[in-house]
C-alpha positions as CSV (number, residue, x, y, z in Angstrom):
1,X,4.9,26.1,17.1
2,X,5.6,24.1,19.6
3,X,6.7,26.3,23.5
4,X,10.7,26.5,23.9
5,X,9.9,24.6,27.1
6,X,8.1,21.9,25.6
7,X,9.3,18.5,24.3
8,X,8.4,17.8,20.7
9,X,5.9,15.2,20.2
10,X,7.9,12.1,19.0
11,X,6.7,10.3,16.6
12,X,7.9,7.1,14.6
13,X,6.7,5.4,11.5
14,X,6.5,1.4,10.9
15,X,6.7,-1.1,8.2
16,X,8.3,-2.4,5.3
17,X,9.3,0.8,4.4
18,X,12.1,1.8,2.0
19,X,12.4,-2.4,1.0
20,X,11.4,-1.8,-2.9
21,X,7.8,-1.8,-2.5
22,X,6.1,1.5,-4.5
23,X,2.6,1.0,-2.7
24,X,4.3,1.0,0.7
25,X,6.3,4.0,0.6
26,X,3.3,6.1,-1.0
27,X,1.4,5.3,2.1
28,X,4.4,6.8,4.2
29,X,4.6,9.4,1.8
30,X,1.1,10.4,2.2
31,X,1.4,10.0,6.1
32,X,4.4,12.4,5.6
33,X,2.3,14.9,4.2
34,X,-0.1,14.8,6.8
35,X,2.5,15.1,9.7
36,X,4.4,18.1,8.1
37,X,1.0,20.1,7.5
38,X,-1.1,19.3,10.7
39,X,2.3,18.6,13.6
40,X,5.5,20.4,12.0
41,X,6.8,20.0,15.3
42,X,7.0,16.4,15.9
43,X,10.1,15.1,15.7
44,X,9.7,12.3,13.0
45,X,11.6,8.9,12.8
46,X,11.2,5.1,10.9
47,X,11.9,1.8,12.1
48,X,11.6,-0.1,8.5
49,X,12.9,-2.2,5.9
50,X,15.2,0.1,4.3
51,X,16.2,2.2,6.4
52,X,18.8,3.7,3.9
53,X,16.2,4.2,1.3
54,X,13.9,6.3,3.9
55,X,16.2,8.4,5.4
56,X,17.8,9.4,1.6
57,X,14.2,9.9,0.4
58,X,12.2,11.2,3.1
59,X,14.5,12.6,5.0
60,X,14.1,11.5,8.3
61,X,16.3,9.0,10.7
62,X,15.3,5.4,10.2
63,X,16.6,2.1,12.2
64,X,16.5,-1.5,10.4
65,X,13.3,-2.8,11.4
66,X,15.1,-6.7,11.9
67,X,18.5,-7.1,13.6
68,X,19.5,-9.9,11.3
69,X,20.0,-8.5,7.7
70,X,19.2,-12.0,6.0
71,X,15.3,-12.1,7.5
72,X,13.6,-12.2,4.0
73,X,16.3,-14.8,2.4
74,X,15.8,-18.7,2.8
75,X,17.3,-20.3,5.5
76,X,18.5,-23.6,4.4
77,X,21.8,-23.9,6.0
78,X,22.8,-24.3,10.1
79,X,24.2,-20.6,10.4
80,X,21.2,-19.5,8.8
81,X,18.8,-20.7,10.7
82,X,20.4,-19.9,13.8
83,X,21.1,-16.0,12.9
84,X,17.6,-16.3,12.0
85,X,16.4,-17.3,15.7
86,X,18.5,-15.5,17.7
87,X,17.4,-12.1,15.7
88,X,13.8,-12.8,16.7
89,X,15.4,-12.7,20.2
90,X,17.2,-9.7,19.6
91,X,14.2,-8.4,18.0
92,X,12.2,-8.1,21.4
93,X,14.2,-5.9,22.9
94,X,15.6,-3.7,19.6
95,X,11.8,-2.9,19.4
96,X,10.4,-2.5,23.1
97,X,13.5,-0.2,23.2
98,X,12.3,1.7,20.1
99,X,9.0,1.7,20.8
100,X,9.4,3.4,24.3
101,X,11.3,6.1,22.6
102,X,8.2,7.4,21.3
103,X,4.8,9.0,21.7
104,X,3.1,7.8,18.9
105,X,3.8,4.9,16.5
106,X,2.0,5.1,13.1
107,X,1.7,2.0,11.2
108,X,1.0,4.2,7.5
109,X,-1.2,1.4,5.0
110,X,-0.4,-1.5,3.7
111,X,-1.6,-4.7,3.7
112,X,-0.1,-5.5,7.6
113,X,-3.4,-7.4,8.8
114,X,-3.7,-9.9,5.5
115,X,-1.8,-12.6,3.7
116,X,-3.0,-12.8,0.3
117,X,0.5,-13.2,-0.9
118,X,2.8,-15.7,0.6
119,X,3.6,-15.2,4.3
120,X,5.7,-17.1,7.3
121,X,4.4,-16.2,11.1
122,X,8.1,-15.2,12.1
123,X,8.1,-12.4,9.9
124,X,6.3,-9.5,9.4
125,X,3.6,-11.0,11.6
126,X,5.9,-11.3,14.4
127,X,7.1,-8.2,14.0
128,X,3.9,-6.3,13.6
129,X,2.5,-7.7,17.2
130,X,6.2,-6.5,19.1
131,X,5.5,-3.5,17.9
132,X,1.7,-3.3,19.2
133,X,2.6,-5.6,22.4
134,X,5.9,-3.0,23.3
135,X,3.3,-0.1,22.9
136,X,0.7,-1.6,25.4
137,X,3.4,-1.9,27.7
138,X,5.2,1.3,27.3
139,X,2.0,3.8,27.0
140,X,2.4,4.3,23.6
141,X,-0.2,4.9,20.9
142,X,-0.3,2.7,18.3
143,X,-2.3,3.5,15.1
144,X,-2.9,1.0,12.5
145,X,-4.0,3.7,9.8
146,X,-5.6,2.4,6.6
147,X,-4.4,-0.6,6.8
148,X,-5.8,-3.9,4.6
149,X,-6.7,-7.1,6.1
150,X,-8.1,-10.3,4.8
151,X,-9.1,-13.8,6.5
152,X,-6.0,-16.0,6.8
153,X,-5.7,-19.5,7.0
154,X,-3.0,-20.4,9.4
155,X,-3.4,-20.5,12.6
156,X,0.0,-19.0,14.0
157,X,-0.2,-15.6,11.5
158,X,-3.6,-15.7,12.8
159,X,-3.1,-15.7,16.0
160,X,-0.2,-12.8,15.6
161,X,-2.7,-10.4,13.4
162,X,-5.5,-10.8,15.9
163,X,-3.3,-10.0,18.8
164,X,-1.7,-7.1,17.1
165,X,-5.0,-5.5,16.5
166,X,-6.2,-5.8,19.4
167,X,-3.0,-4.6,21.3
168,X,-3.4,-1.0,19.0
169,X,-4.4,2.5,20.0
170,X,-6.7,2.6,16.8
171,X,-7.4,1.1,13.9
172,X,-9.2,2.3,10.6
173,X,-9.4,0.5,7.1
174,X,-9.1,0.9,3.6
175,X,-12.0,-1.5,2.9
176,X,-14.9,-3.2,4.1
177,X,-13.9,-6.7,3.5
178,X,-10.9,-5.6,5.9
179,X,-12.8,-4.8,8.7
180,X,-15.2,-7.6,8.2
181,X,-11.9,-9.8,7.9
182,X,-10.7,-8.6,11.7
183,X,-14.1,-9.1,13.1
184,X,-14.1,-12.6,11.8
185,X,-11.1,-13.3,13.9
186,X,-12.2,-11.5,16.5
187,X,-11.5,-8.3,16.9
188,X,-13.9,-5.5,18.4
189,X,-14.2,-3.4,15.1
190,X,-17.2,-1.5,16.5
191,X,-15.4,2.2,16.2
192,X,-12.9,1.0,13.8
193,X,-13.9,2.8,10.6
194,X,-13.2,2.9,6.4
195,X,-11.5,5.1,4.7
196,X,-9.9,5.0,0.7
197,X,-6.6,4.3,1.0
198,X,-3.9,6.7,1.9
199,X,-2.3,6.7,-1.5
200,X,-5.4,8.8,-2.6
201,X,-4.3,11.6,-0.3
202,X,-1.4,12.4,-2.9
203,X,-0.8,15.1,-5.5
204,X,-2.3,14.4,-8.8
205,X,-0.4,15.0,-11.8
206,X,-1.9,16.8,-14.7
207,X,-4.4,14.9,-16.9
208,X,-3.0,14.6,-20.3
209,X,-4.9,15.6,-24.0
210,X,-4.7,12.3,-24.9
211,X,-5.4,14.1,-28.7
212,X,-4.0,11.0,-30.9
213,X,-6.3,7.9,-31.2
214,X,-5.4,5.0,-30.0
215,X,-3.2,6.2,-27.6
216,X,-1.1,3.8,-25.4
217,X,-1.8,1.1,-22.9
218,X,-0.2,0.8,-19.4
219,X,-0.3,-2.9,-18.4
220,X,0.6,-2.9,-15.1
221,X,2.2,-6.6,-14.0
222,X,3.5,-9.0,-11.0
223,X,5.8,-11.6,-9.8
224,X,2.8,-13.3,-8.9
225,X,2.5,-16.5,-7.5
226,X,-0.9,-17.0,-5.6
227,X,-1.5,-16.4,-2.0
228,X,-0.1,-18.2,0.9
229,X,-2.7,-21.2,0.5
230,X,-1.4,-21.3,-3.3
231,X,2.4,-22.4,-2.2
232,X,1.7,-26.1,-4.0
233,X,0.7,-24.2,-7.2
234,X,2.7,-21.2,-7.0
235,X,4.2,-22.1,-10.0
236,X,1.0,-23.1,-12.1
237,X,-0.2,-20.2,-11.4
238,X,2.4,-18.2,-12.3
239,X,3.5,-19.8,-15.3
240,X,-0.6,-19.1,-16.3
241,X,-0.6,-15.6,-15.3
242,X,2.5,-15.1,-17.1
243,X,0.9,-17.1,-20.6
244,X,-2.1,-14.9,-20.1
245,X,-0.6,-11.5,-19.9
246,X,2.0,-12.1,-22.6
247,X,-0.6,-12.8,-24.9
248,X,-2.8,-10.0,-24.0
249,X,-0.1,-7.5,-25.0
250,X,1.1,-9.6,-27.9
251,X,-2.4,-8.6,-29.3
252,X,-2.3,-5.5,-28.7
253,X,0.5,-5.0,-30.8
254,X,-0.8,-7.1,-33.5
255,X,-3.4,-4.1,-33.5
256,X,-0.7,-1.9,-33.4
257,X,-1.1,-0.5,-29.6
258,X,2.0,0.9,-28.0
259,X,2.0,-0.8,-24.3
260,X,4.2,0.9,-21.8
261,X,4.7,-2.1,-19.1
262,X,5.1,-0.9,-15.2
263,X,5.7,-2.7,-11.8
264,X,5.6,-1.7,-8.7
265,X,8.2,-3.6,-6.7
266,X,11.6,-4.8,-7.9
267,X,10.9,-8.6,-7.7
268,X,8.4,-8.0,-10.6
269,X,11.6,-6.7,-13.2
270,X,11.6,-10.8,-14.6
271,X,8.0,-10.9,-15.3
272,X,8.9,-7.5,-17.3
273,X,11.5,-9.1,-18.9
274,X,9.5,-12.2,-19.4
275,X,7.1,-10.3,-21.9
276,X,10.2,-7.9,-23.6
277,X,11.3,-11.5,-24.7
278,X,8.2,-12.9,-25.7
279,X,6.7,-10.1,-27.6
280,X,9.6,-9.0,-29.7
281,X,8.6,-5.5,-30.7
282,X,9.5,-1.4,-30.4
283,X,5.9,-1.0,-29.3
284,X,6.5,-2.6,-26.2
285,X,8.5,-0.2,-23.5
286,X,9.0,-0.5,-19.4
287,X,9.2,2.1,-17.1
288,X,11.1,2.7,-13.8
289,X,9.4,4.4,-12.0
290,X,10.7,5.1,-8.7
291,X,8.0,6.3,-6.7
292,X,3.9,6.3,-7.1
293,X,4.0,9.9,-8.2
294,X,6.0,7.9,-11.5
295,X,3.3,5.6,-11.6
296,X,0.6,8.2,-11.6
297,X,2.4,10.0,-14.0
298,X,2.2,6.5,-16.4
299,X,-1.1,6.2,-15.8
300,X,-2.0,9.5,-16.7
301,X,-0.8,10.0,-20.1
302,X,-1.9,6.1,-21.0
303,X,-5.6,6.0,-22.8
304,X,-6.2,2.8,-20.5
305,X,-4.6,0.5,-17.6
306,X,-4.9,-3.1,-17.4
307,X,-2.7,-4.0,-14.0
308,X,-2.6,-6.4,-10.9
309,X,-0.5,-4.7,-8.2
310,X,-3.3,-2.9,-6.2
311,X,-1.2,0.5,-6.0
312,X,-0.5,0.4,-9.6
313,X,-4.3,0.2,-9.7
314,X,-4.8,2.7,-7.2
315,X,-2.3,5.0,-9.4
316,X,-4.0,4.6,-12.7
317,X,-7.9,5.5,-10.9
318,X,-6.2,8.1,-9.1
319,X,-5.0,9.6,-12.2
320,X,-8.7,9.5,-13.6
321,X,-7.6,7.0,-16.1
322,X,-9.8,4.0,-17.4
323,X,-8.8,0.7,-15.7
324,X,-9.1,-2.9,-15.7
325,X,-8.1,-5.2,-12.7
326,X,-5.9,-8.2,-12.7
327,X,-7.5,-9.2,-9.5
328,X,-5.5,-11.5,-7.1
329,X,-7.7,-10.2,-3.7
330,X,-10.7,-9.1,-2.6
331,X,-9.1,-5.8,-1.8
332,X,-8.4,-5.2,-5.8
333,X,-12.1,-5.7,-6.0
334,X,-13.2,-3.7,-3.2
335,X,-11.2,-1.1,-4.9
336,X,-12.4,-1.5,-8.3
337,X,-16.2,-1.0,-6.8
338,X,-15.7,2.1,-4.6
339,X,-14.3,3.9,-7.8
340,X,-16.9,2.9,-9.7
341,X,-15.1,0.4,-12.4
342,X,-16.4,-3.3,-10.6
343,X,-17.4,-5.0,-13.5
344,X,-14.0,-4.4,-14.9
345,X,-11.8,-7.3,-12.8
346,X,-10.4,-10.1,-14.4
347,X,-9.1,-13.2,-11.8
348,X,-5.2,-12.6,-11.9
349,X,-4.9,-16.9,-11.2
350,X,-6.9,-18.0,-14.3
351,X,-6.2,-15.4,-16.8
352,X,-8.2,-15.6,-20.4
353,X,-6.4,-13.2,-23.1
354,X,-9.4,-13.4,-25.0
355,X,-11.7,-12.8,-22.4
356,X,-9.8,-10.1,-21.1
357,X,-9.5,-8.5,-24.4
358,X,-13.1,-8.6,-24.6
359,X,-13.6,-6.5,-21.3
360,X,-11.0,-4.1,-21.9
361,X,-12.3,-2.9,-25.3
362,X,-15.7,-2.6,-23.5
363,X,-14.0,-0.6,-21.2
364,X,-12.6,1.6,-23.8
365,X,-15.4,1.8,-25.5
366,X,-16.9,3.5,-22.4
367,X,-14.1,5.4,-21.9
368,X,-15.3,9.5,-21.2
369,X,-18.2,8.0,-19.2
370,X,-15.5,6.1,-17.0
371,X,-13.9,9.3,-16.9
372,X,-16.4,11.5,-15.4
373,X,-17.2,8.6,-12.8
374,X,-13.7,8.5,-11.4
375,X,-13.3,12.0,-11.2
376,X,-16.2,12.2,-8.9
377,X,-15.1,9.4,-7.2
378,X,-11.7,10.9,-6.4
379,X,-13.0,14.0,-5.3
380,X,-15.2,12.1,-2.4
381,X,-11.6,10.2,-1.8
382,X,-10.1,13.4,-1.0
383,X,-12.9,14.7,1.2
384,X,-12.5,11.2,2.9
385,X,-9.3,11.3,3.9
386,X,-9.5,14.9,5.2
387,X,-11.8,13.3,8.0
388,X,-9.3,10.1,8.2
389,X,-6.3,12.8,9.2
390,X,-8.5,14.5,11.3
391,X,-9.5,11.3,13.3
392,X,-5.9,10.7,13.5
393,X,-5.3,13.6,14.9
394,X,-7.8,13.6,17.5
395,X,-7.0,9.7,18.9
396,X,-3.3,10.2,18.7
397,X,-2.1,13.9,19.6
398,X,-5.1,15.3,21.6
399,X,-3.2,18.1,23.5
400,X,-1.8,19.1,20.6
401,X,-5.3,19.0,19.3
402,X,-6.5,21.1,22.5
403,X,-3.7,23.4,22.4
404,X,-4.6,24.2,18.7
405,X,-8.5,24.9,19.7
406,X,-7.5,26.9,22.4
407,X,-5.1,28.7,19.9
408,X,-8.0,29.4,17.5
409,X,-10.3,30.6,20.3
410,X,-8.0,33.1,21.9
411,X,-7.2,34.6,17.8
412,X,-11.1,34.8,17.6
413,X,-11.4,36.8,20.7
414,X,-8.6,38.9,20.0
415,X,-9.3,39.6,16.5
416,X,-11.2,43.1,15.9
């Protein structure tokens, strides 16, 4: 508890938070977690995408993380663009003042430090480095915890990511490759360490018998369009992903599989509706899942996954179920390897039903040893993230860190 006398530690949390995105509010949810069972007295706010969504969810007071509400629209007309520029004005100073506000800023996941999918400088980018430049100036720490990076092409989001960074408290990763990616561009990542993703810090729900035989198949998909160097073949690419998928699960149903389709952000609802059309049948079902304990709960009771968002991959391994990768990133791969499953990605921008159908009834073939393997994998997961938290702890509260030692000693010399 913390002294009557004392100030609670204040603490805010930072991102695209609350906009839609599944993947990005389990990493808040699992930072959540943390902050209630190590510091239940820090006083715990957002600065995010949907601020409405947070504070209904979580339960704690969030602020819109851009002044002007259109930021992630097209600007095409005069008005537009102007509201545009003069919120990235207003921006400085909505976030310097939020920032000061606070001891410690956590920045929970996500993939802040990369642009594998399509991605202006003015954005998130921009964003990301007020945050870590208002910190530097105010005193406060700034963790990016678990977050993803990749190399990036353009030179102005670059530039933003590198400075951002630099200009944190601390930084650890959910990958290699992501750490490799900021020391590319120049970042000193010699104490920066790896860690599994934060979404593996959340409850798992029961495994299910899975008595019949075959059961279902979750195939996870995505408005995808390629990467931000794709933006001449975003289309091409989608229209193939799209071809590719929809006939993976028309097969499927030709063998009489019942595929349960899932998402895991609401831009990918047409792609869902895409494949309802196409493969005209009462074998094919969607969820709606709201959270990633939905998605986990999917997972779970499916007999395989074949998906491309990497939380909806993250789910289904988490869940100990077998799964194949729709990779778009290295990070899906990097993922697939640490759990054990690496052989089983398939490139999400040149998809092959009848390739892919190939390697996922290998992988069901090998489906209790696959099993076993992630459930030993999970467990060093959980045991990972225990030392992530308590890394946390130690760079970003360390009186309260002292205080509790101190706490502890005096109990052990008191104690009979």
């Amino acid at each position: 508890m913390t002294p009557a006398d004392e100030t609670p530690v204040r603490v805010g949390v930072f991102g695209l938070l609350g906009s839609g995105n599944l993947g990005n509010d389990g990493s808040l949810e699992a930072v959540l977690g943390y902050l209630r069972a190590e510091h239940p007295e820090a006083a715990v706010d957002a600065l995010c995408g949907g601020p409405e969504a947070v504070t209904t969810r979580y339960g704690i007071p969030a602020t819109r993380l851009h002044w002007y509400r259109g930021e992630y629209r097209t600007a095409s007309r005069a008005g537009a663009i102007a509201g545009k520029g003069l919120g990235k004005l207003v921006d400085v100073f909505r976030t310097a003042a939020w920032v000061r506000r606070h001891d410690v800023v956590i920045v929970p996941g996500m993939g802040v430090l990369e642009a594998t999918l399509p991605l202006r400088p003015w954005g998130f980018p921009y964003a990301l480095f007020l945050l870590c430049a208002s910190g530097r100036l105010f005193g406060t720490r700034v963790a990016l915890a678990g977050v993803g990076a990749a190399p990036i092409g353009n030179r102005p989001t670059r530039t933003l990511v590198r400075w951002s960074a630099r200009l944190a408290t601390y930084r650890s990763y959910r990958d290699t490759q992501s750490r490799d990616a900021m020391r590319k561009m120049g970042v000193d990542t010699v104490r920066d360490k790896v860690y599994p993703d934060l979404a593996f810090a959340l409850p798992t729900p029961p495994a299910s018998a899975h008595a019949s035989r075959p059961g279902p198949v979750c195939v996870g998909v995505m408005d995808f369009h390629g990467g931000n160097d794709d933006r001449a073949r975003a289309e091409e690419i989608h229209r193939r992903y799209l071809d590719g998928t929809t006939r993976f699960v028309r097969t499927l149903v030709e063998d009489g599989r019942q595929v349960r389709l899932l998402t895991g952000d609401e831009c990918d609802a047409p792609v869902v509706a895409a494949i309802l059309d196409a493969v005209d049948s009462p074998l094919v079902t969607a969820a709606e899942p709201a959270s990633l304990a939905d998605l986990m709960k999917e997972t779970a009771a499916a007999d395989a996954v074949v998906a491309t968002r990497y939380h909806n991959l993250i789910c289904a391994l988490k869940a100990g179920t077998p799964t194949l990768a729709l990779s778009y990133a290295a990070k899906s791969d990097a993922l697939m390897d640490r759990m054990g499953l690496g052989t089983y990605c398939h490139p999400a921008r040149e998809v092959d039903a009848d390739r892919l159908l190939e390697q996922f009834r290998e992988l069901e073939q090998r489906s209790a040893q696959l099993r076993r393997t992630l459930t030993e994998r999970n467990l060093t997961a959980t045991r990972q993230l225990q030392d992530q938290f308590a890394e946390l702890t130690a760079a970003l509260f360390p009186t309260t860190d002292q205080d509790r030692a101190r706490a502890h000693a005096r109990a052990r010399q008191e104690a009979p």
